[in-house]
FILO-64750 format. One record per residue (C-alpha): residue in one letter; x, y, z. Coordinates in nm, 2 decimals. Layout:
N
+-----+--------+--------+--------+
: res :   east :  north :     up :
+-----+--------+--------+--------+
:   A :      X :      Y :      Z :
...
+-----+--------+--------+--------+
% end
This chain:
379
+-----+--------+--------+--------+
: res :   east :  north :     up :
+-----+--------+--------+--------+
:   X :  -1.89 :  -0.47 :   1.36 :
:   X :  -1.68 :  -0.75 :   1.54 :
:   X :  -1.88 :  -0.89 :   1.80 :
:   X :  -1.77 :  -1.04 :   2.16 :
:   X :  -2.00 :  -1.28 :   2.36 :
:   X :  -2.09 :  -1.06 :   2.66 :
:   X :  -2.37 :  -1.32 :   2.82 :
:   X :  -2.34 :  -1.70 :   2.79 :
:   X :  -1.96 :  -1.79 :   2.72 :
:   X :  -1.71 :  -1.83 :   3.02 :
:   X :  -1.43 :  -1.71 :   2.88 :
:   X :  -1.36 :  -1.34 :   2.98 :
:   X :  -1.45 :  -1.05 :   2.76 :
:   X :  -1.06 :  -0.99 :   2.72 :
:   X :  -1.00 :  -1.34 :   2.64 :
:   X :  -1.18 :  -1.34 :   2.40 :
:   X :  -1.10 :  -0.99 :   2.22 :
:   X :  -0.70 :  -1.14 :   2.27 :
:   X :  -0.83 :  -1.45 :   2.07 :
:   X :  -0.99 :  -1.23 :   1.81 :
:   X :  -0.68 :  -1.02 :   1.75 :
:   X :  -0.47 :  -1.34 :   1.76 :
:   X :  -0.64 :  -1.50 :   1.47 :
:   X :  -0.62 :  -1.12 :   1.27 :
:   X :  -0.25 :  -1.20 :   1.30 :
:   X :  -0.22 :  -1.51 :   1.18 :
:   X :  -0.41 :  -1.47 :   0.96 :
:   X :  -0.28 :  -1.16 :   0.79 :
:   X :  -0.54 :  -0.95 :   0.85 :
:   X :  -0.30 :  -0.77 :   1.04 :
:   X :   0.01 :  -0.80 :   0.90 :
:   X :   0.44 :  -0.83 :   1.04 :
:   X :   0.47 :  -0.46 :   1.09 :
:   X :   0.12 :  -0.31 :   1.07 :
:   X :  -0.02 :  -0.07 :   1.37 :
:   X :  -0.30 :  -0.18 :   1.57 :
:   X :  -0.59 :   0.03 :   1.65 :
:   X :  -0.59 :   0.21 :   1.93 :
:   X :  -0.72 :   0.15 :   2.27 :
:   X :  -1.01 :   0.39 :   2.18 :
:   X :  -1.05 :   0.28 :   1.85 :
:   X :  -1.05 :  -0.13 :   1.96 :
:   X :  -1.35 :   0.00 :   2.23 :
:   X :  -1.58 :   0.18 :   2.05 :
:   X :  -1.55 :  -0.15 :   1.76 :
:   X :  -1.55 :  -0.46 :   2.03 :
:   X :  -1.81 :  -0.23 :   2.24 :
:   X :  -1.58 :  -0.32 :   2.56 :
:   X :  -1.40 :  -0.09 :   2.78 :
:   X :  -1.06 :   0.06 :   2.77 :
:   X :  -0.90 :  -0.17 :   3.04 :
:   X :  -1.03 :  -0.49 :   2.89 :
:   X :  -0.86 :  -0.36 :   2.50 :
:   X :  -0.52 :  -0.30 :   2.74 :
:   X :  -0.56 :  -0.66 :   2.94 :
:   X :  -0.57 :  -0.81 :   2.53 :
:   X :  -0.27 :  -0.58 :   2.46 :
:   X :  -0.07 :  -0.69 :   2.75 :
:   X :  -0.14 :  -1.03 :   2.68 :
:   X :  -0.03 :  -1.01 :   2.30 :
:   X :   0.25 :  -0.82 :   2.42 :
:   X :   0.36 :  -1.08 :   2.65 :
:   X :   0.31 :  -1.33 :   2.41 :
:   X :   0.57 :  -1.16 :   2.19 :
:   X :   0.31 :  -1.09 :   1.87 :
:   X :   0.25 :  -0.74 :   1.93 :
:   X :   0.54 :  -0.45 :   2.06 :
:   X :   0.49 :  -0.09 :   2.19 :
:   X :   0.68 :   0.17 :   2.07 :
:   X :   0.68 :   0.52 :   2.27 :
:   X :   0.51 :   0.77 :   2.08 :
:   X :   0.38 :   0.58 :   1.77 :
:   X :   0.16 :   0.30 :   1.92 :
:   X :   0.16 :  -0.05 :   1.89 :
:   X :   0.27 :  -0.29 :   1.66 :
:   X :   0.29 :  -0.66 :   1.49 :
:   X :   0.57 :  -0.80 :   1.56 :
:   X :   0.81 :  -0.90 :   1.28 :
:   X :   0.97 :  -1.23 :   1.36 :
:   X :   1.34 :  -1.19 :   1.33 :
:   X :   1.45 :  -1.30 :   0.96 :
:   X :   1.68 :  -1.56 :   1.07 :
:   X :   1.38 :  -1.77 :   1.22 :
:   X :   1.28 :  -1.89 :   0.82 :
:   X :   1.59 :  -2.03 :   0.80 :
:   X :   1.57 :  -2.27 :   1.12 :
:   X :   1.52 :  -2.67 :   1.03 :
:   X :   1.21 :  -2.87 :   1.04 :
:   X :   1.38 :  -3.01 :   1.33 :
:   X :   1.45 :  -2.70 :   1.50 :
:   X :   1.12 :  -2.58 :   1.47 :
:   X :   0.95 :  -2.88 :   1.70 :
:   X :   0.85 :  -2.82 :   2.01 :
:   X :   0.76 :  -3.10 :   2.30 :
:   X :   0.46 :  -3.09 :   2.50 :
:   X :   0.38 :  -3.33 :   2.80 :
:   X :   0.10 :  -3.38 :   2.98 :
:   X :  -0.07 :  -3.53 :   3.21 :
:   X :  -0.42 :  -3.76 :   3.10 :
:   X :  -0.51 :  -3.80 :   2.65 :
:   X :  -0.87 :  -3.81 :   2.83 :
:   X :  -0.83 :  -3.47 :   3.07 :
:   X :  -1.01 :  -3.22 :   2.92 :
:   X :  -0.83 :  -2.93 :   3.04 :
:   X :  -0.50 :  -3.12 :   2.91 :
:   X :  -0.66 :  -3.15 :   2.52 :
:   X :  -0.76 :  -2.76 :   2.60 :
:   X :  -0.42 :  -2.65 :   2.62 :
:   X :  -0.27 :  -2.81 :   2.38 :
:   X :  -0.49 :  -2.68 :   2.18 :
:   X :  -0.41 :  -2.35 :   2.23 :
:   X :  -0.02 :  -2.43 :   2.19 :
:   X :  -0.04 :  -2.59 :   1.86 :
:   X :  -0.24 :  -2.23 :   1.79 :
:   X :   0.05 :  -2.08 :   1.88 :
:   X :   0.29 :  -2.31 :   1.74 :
:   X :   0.14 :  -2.32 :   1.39 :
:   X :   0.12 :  -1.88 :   1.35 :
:   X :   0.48 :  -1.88 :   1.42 :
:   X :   0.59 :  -2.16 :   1.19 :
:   X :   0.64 :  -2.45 :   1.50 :
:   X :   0.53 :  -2.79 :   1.53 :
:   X :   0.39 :  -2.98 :   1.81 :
:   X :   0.47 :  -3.33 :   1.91 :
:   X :   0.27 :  -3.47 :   2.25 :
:   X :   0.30 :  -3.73 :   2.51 :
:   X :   0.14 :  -3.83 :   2.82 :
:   X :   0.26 :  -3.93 :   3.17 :
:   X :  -0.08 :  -4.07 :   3.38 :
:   X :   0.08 :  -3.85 :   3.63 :
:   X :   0.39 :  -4.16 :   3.65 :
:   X :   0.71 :  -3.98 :   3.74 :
:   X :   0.93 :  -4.25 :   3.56 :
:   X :   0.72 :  -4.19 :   3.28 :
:   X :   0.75 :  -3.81 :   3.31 :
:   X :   1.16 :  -3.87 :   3.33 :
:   X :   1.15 :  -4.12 :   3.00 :
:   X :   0.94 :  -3.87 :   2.79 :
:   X :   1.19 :  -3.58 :   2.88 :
:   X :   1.45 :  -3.77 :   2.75 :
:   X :   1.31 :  -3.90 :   2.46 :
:   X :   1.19 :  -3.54 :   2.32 :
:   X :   1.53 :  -3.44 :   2.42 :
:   X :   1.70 :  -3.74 :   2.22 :
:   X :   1.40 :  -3.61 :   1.91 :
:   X :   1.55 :  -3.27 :   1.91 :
:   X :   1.30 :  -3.06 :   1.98 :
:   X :   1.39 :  -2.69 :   2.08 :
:   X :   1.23 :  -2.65 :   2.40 :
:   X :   0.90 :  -2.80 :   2.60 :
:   X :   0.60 :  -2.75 :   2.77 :
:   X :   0.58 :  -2.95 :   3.07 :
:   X :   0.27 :  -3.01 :   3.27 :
:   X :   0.40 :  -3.19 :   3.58 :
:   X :   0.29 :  -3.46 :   3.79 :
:   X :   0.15 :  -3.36 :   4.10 :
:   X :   0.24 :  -3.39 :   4.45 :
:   X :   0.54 :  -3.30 :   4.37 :
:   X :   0.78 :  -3.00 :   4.54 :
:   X :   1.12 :  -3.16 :   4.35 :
:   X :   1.15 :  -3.30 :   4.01 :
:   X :   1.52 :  -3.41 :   3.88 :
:   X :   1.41 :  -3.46 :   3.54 :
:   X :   1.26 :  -3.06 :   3.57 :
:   X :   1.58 :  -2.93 :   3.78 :
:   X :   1.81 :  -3.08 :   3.54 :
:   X :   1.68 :  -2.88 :   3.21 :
:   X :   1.67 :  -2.55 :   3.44 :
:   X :   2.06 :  -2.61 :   3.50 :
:   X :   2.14 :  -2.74 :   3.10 :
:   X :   1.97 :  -2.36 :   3.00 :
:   X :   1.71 :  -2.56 :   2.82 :
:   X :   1.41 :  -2.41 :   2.73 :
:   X :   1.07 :  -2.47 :   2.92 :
:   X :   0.76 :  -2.37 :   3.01 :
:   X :   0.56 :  -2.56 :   3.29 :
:   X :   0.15 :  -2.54 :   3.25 :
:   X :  -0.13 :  -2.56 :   3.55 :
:   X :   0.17 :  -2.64 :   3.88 :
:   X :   0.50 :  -2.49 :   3.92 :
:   X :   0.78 :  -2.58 :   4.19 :
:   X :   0.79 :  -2.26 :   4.46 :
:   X :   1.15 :  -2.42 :   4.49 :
:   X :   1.23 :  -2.36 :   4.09 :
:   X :   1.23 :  -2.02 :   3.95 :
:   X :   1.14 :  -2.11 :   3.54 :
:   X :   0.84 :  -1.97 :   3.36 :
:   X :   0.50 :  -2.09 :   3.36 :
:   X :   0.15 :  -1.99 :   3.26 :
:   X :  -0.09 :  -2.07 :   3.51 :
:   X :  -0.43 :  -2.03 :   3.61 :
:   X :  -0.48 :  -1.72 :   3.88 :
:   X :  -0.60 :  -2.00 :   4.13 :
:   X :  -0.56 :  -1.77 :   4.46 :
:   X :  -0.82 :  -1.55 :   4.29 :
:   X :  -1.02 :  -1.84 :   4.21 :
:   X :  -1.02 :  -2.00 :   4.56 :
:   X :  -1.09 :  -1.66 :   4.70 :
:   X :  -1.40 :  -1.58 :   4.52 :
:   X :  -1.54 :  -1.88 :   4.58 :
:   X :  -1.53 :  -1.86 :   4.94 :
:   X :  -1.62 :  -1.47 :   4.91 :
:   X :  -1.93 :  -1.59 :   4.72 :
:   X :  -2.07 :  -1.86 :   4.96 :
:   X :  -1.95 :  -1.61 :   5.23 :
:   X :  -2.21 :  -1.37 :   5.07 :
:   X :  -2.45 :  -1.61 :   5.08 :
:   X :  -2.43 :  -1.63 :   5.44 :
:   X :  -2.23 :  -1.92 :   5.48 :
:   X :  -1.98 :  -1.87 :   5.78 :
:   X :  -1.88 :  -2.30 :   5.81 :
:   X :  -1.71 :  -2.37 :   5.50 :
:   X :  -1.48 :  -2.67 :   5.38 :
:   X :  -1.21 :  -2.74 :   5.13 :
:   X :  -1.20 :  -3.05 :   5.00 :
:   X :  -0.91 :  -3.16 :   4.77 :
:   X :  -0.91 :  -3.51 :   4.62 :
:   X :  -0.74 :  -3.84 :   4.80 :
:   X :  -0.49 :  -3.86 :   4.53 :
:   X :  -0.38 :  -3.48 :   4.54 :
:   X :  -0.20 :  -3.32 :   4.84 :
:   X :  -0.11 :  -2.92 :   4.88 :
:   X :   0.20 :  -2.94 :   4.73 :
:   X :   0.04 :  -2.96 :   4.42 :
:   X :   0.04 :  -2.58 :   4.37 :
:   X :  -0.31 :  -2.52 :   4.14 :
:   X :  -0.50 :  -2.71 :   4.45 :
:   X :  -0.24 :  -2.55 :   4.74 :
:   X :  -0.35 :  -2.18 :   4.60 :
:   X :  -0.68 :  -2.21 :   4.57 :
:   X :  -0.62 :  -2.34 :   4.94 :
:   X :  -0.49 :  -2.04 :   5.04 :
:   X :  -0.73 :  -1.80 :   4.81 :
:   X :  -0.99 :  -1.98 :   5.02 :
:   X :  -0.77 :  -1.90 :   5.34 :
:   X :  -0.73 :  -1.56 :   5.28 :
:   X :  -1.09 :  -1.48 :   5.18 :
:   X :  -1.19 :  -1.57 :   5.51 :
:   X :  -0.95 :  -1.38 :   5.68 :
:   X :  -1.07 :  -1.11 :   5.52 :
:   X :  -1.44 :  -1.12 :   5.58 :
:   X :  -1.36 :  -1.22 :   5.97 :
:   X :  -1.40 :  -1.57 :   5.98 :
:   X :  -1.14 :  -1.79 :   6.17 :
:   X :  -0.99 :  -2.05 :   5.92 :
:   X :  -1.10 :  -2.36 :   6.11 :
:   X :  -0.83 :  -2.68 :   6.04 :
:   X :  -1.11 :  -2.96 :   6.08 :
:   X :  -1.28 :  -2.80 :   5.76 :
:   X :  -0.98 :  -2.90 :   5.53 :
:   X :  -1.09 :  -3.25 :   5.41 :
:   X :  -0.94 :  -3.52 :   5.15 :
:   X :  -1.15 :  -3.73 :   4.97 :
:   X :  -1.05 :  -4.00 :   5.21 :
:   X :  -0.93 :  -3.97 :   5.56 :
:   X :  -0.94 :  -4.30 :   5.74 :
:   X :  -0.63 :  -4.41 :   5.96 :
:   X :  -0.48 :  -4.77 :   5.92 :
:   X :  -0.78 :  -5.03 :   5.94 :
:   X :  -1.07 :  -4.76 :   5.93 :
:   X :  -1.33 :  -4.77 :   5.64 :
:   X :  -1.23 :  -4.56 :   5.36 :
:   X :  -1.56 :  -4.43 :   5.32 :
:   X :  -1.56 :  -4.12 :   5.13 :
:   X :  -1.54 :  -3.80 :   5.30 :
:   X :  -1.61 :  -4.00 :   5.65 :
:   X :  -1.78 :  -3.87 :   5.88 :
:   X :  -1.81 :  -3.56 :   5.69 :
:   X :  -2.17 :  -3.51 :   5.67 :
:   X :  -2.30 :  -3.70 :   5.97 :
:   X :  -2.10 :  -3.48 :   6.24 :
:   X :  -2.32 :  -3.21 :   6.46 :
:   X :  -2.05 :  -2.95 :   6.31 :
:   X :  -2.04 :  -3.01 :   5.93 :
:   X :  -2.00 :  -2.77 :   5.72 :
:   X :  -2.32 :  -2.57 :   5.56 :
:   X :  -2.10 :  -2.52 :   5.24 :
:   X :  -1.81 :  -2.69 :   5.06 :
:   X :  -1.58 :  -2.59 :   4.79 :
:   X :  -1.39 :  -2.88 :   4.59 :
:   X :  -1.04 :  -2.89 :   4.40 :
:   X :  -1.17 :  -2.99 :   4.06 :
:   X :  -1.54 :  -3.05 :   3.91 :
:   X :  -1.45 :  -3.43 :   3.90 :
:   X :  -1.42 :  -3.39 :   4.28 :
:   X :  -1.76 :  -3.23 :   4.32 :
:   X :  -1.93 :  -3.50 :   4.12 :
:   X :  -1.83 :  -3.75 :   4.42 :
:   X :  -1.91 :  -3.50 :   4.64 :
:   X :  -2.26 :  -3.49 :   4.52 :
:   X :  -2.30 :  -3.84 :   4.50 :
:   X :  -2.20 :  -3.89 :   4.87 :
:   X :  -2.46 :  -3.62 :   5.01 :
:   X :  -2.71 :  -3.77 :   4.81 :
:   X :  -2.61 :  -4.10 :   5.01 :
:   X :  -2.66 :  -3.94 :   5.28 :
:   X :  -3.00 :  -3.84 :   5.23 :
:   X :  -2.92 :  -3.46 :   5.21 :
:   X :  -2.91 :  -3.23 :   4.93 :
:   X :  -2.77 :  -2.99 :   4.72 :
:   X :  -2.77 :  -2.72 :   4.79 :
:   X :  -3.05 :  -2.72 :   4.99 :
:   X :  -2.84 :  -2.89 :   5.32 :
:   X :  -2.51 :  -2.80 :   5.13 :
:   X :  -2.41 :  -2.57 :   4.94 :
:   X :  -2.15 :  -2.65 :   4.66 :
:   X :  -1.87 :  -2.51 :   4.41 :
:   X :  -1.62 :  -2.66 :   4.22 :
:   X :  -1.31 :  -2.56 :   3.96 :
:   X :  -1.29 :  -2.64 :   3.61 :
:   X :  -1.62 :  -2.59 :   3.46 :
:   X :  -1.59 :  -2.89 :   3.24 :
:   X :  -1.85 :  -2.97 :   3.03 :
:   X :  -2.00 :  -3.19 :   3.30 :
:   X :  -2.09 :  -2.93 :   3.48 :
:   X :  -2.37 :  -2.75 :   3.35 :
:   X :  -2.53 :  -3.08 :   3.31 :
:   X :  -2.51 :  -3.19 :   3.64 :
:   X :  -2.86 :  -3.18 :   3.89 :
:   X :  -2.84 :  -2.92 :   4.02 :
:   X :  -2.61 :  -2.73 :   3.78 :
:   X :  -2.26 :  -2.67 :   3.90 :
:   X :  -2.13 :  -2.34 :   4.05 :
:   X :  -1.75 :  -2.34 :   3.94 :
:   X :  -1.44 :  -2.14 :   3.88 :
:   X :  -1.38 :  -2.17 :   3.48 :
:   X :  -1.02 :  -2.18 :   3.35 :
:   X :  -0.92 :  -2.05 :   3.03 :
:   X :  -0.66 :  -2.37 :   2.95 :
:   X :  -0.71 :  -2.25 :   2.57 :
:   X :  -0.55 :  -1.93 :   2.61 :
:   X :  -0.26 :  -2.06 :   2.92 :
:   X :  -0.16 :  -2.31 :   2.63 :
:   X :  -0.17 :  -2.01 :   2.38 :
:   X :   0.04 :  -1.79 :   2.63 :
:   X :   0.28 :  -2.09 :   2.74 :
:   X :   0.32 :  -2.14 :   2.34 :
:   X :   0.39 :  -1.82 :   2.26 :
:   X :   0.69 :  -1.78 :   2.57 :
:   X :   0.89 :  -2.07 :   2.52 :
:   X :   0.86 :  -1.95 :   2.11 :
:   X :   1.03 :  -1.63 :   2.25 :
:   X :   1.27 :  -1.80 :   2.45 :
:   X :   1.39 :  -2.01 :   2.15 :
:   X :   1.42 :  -1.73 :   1.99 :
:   X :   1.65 :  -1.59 :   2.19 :
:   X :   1.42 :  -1.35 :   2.44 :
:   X :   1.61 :  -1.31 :   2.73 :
:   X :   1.54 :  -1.21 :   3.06 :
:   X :   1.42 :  -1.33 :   3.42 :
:   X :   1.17 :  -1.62 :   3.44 :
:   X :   0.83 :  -1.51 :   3.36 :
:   X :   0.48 :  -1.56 :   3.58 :
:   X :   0.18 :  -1.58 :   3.37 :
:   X :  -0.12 :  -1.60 :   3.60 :
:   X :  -0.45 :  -1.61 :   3.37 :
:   X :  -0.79 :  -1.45 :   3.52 :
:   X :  -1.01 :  -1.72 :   3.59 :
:   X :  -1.42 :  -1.62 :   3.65 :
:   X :  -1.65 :  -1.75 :   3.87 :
:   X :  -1.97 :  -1.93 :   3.69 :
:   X :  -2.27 :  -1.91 :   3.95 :
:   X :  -2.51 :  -2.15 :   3.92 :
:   X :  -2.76 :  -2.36 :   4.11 :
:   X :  -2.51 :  -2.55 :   4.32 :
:   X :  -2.40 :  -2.29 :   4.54 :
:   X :  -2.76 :  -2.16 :   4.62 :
:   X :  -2.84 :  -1.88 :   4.49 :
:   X :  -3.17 :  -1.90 :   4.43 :
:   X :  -3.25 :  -2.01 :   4.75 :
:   X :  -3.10 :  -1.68 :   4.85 :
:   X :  -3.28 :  -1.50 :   4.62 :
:   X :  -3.61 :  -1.67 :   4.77 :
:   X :  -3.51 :  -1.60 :   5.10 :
:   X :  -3.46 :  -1.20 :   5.08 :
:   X :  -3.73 :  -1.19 :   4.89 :
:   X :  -3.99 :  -1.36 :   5.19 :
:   X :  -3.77 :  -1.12 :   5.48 :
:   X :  -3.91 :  -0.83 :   5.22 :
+-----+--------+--------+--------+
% end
């Protein structure tokens, strides 16, 4: 009997059942053409429940590997004929992104070159450092290589890119990863990073936090739309437990005016109104963060509480452990792979949205267990 990780692993239970299923079709275990269990059927053998079999479906679906049809169930996809007969060349696809050393970055393109390979593709890669002239140069030079379409991760602080605008306007295929433009209707495969944000705040909330900040790095600003809507997830899950949004608790890494210190986080931590809790942009972010309570002879979480985004592998190893929002990069690189595929292969039809479910990973940073000591003494 198959066998999902229901305990330790991150990744959700339908993430991983979707990964499963993936690797049955490229594989051939399920074959061009053959029906898929049904919903019952792929429950009672993954021992999950119905709506976690249909969030896998949907995703296959979307991905263009499997297709419904009314009345007889569902299906793998045959790949239209005339795709065998397309060129080495037309068969490349360009990815750029941002850091070779980000870990999320290597996590995505992982999953697109699983994507690429089980439909007969090819991946070539570059990196920007998050340079724009670089960005604009590698767009051009995958354009000048021939490659059928690309998957671009862009810069950040960015709410206009030409290089970006201009394929949009030349019908030329691509797929942004992680930030989009709110100005640019194209596809992309992101991270649901308002429902991140939001739990986040609604767990410290639980916790009985009431003062809580959001802190975004020095080098990032809200246009950058992964940190911008976990900005507002935060915003909103506030507002929705009664709690005003309060402007001084929005903080960048630095602050300081024109000939002030650029200590990190100023004054931050020494003020008689700092925050009891903080949630940061990225996991990289919290590790300063720690570092510069810890300076200040106050502790986590014990003075503040703390969560972060990313769950890199840092941050279980971290002291205390970190409390984070984990993002499945592996399958947005799958599902980013797997749309501009079906756009080069003709798939028509408005831009697409793909948000994927991120999932909040407690641990020792936030609290918790001081919680948990603390109801249990008021017993």
């Amino acid at each position: 009997m198959p066998v999902l990780d229901k305990g330790t692993r991150a990744e959700a239970l339908y993430a991983q059942l979707t990964a499963q299923l993936r690797e049955h079709i490229a594989n051939g275990t399920l074959p061009p053409g053959s029906r898929v269990p049904t919903e019952l059927e792929l429950a009672r053998n993954y021992q999950v429940s119905r709506g976690t079999v249909r969030q896998a479906i949907a995703a296959l679906v979307n991905d263009g590997l499997l297709e419904r049809t009314r009345g007889r169930g569902t299906f793998v996809r045959v790949l239209p004929a005339a795709n065998t007969a397309l060129s080495p060349a037309d068969r490349q696809i360009g990815v750029i992104l941002t850091h070779p050393g980000s870990e999320l970055d290597l996590q995505a393109l992982f999953g697109i070159e699983n994507a690429a390979r089980a439909r007969g593709y090819h991946a070539v890669f570059t990196f920007t450092d998050e340079s724009m002239e670089q960005q604009t140069q590698e767009i051009a030079r995958l354009r000048a290589g021939r490659v059928a379409g690309m998957i671009i991760f862009p810069i950040r602080d960015l709410d206009y890119d030409e290089s970006i605008w201009r394929l949009k306007q030349e019908e030329f295929p691509f797929v942004l990863v992680d930030r989009y433009f709110p100005g640019l209707d194209s596809d992309y495969a992101t991270s649901d990073n308002f429902g991140g944000g939001y739990r986040a705040a609604e767990h410290l909330i639980i916790l009985g936090h009431t003062r809580i900040g959001f802190v975004h790095a020095a080098t990032g600003t809200l246009k950058t739309t992964s940190v911008r809507d976990r900005w507002e997830g935060y915003r909103a899950a506030l507002h929705q437990y009664g709690l005003p949004y309060d402007e001084s608790l929005l903080f960048a890494e630095f602050q300081a005016g024109p000939g002030e210190s650029r200590e990190a986080f100023g004054d931050l931590f020494t003020r008689s109104d700092r925050p009891t809790a903080l949630i940061a942009s990225t996991d990289s972010l919290a590790v300063t963060l720690m570092q510069a309570i810890q300076r200040r002879g106050l502790r986590v979480p014990d003075d503040v509480a703390l969560v972060a985004f990313d769950n890199c592998q840092i941050s279980a190893g971290l002291n205390p452990p970190l409390t984070t929002v984990a993002q499945a990069f592996v399958d947005i690189g799958q599902q980013a792979g797997n749309l501009l595929i079906n756009r080069i292969e003709g798939q028509a039809g408005p831009p697409k949205h793909i948000e994927v479910p991120t999932n909040l990973i407690i641990r020792e940073s936030c609290g918790v267990r001081l919680h948990v000591r603390a109801l249990s003494r008021s017993k």
